[in-house]
Each structure stands twice: as C-alpha cells, then as structure tokens.
Backbone bond lengths (Angstrom), bond angles and torsions (degrees), N, CA, C in turn:
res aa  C-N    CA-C-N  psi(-1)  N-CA   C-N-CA  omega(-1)  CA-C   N-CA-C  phi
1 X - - - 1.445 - - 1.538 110.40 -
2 X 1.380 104.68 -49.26 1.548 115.32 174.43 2.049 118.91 -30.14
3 X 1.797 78.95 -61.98 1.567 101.53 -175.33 1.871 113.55 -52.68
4 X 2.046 94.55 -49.62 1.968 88.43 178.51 1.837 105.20 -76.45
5 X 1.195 137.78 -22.58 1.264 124.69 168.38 1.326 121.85 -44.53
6 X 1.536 110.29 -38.79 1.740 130.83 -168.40 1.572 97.86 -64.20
7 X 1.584 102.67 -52.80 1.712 111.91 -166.88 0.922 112.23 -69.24
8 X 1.565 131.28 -38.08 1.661 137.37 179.44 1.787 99.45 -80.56
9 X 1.092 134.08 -7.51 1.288 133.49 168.62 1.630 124.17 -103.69
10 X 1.269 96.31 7.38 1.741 110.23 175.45 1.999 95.48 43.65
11 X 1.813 106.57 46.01 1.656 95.81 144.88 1.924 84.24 97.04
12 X 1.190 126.92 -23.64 1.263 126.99 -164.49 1.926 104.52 -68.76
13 X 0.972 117.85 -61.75 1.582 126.77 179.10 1.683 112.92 -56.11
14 X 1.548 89.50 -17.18 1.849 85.50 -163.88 1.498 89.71 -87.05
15 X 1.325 123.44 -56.08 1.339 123.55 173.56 1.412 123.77 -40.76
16 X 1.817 106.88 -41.89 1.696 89.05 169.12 1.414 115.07 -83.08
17 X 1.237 130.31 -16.15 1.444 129.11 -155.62 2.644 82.54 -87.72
18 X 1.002 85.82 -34.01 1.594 84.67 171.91 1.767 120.15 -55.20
19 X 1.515 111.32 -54.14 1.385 133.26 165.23 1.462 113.74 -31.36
20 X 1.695 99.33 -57.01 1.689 115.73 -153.47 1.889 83.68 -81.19
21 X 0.908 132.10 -26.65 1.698 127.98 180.00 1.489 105.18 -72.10
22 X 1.266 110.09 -66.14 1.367 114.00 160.68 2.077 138.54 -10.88
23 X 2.181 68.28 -59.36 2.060 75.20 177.44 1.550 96.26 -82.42
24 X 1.372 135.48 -45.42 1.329 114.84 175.16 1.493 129.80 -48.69
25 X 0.965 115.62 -58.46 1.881 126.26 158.81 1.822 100.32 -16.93
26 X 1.478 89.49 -92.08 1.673 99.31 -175.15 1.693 110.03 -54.79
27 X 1.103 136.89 -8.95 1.164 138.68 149.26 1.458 123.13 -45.72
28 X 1.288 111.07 -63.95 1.315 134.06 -145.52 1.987 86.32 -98.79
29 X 1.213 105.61 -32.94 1.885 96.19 -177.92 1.482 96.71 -94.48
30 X 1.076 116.08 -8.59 1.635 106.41 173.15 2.253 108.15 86.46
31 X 1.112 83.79 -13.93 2.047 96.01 -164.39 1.530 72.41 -125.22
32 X 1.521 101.90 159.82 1.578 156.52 -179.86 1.437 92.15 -100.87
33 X 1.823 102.16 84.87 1.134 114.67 -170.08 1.677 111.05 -96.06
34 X 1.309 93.82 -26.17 2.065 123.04 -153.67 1.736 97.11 -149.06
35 X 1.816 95.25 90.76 1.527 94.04 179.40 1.535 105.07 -94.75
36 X 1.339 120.47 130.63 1.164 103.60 -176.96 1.456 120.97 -86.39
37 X 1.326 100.69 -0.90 1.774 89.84 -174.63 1.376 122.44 -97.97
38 X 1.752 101.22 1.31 1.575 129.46 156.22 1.365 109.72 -64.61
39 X 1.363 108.86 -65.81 1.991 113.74 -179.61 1.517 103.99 -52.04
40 X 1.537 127.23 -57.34 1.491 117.36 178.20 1.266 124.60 -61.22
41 X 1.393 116.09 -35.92 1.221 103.49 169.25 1.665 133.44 -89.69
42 X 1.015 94.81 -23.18 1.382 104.65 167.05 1.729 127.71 -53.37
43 X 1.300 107.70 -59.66 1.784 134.90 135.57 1.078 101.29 -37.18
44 X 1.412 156.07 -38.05 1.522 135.17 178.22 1.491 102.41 -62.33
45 X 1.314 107.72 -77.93 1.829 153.23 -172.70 1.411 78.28 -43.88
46 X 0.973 145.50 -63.18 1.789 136.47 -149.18 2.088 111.28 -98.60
47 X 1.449 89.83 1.96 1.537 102.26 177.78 2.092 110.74 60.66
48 X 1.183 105.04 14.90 1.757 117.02 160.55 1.734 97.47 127.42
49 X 1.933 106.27 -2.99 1.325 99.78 -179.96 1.609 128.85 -18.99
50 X 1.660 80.36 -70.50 1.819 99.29 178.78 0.980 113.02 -65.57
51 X 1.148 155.59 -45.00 1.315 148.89 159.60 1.347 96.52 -10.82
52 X 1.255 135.92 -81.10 1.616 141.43 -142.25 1.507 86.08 -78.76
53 X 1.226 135.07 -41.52 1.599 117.96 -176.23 1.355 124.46 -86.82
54 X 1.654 108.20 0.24 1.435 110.05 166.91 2.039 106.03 -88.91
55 X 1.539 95.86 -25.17 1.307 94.28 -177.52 1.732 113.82 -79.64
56 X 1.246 131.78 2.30 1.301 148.06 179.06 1.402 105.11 -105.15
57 X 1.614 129.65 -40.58 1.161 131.54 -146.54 1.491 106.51 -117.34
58 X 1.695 98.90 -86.77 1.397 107.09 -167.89 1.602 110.82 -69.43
59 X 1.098 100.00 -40.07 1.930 101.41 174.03 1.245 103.44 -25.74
60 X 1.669 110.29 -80.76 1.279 115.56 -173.77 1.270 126.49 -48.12
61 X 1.109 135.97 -34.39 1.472 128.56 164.28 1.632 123.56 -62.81
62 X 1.228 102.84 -30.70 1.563 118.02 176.43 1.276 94.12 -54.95
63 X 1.185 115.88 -86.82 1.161 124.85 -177.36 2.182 128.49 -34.20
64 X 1.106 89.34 -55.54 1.649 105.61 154.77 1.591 91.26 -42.29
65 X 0.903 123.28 -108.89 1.652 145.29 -162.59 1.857 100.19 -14.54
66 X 1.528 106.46 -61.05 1.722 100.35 170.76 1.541 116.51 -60.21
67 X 1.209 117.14 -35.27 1.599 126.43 -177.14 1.297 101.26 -40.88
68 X 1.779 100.72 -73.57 2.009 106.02 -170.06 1.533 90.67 -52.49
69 X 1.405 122.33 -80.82 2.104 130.51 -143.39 1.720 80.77 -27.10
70 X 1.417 118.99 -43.66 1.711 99.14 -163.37 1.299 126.98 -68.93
71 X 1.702 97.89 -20.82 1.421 112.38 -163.53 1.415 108.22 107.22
72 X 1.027 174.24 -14.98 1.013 168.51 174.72 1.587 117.45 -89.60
73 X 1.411 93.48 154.77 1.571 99.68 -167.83 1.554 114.71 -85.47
74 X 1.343 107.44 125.75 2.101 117.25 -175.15 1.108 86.66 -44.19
75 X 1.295 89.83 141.22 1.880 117.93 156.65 1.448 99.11 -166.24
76 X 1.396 104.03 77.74 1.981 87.41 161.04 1.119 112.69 -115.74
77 X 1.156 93.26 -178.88 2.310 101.83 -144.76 1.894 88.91 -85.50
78 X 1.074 102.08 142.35 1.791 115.73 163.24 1.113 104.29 -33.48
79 X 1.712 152.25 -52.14 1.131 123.56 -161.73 1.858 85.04 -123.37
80 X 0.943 103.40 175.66 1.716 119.65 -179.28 1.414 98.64 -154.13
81 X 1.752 106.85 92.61 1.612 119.76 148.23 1.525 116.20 -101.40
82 X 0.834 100.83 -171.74 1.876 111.82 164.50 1.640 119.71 -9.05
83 X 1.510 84.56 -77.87 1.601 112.66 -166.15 1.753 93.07 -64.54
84 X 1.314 103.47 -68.09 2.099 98.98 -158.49 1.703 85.79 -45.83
85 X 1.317 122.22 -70.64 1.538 113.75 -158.21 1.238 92.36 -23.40
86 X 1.329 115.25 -92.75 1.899 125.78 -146.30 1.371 94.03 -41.05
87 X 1.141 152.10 -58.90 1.399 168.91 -116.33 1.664 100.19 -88.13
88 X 1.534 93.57 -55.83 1.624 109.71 175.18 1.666 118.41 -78.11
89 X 1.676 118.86 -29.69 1.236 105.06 159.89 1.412 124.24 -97.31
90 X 1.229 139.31 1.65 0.982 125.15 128.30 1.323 132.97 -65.98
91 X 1.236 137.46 -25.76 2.056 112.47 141.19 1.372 117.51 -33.27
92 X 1.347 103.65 -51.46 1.672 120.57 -177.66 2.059 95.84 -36.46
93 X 1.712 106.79 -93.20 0.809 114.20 176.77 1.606 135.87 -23.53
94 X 1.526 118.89 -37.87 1.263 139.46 -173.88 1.781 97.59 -82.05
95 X 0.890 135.22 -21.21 1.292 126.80 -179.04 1.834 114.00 -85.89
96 X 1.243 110.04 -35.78 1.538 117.65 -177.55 0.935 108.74 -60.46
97 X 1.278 135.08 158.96 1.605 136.54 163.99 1.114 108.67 -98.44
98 X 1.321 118.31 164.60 1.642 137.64 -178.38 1.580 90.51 38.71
C-alpha cells in the first residue's frame, strides 16, 4: 500500500511515511539515529545513489540497533526498502509491552 501511495503521490507519502519512521527510530533509541534530511538529500544530490547504500548499509544497522534496545536478536533482511523496514519494526514494536 505504502509503495502505490508513493506512486500516486509523485514520491510525496514515501518521504513522509520515511520521516514518521525516522522520528520513531530516533525516539525509541533516544540518539538521531535516521536523519532524514541526510537520506533526502543525499538521494537527491546522488540521483537515488544513497538510497541503494542506505538500503545495503545504514538500514541494516538501524534496524539492528532497535532489534537489541528491545532485546531481541538482529536479523534484518539483506535489502531494507519500504516494506522490510515497517515489517521489521513492527516485529520490533509487537514484542514490547505496554
């Protein structure tokens, strides 16, 4: 759903629905883990470069990083788009109490 919102929004929903992950992330680690105005701009300036090396690189650590704070053992998926993120922090989320 994420992905056709993005396309019928010419990129607009994906960017905020990116943001709103962002403030939860750095929420939940307490540190400015996932800056977003690094990923957008960076991904502008690099023509989607970064995009593909946050989805190889930093994703995965992001993600790692909420895994342990919860307790649970890393496992994030080889690539980190859209879908695995949410997918993986919501496991995240579903494990905490209250």
């Amino acid at each position: 759903m994420g992905i056709a919102l993005t396309a019928l929004t010419c990129g607009l929903y994906g960017m905020y629905w990116w943001w709103k992950m962002a403030s939860e992330v750095n929420t939940f680690l307490g540190e400015e883990k996932f800056n977003i105005l690094k990923f957008a701009g960076l991904s502008t300036i690099t023509c989607g470069l970064y995009g593909f090396y946050f989805m190889f690189v930093e994703g995965k650590e992001i993600i790692t990083a909420v895994q342990t704070k919860a307790g649970l053992p890393p496992s994030p998926p080889f690539i980190v788009d859209m879908a695995r993120m949410q997918t993986a922090l919501n496991n995240v989320w579903e494990q905490i109490p209250g």
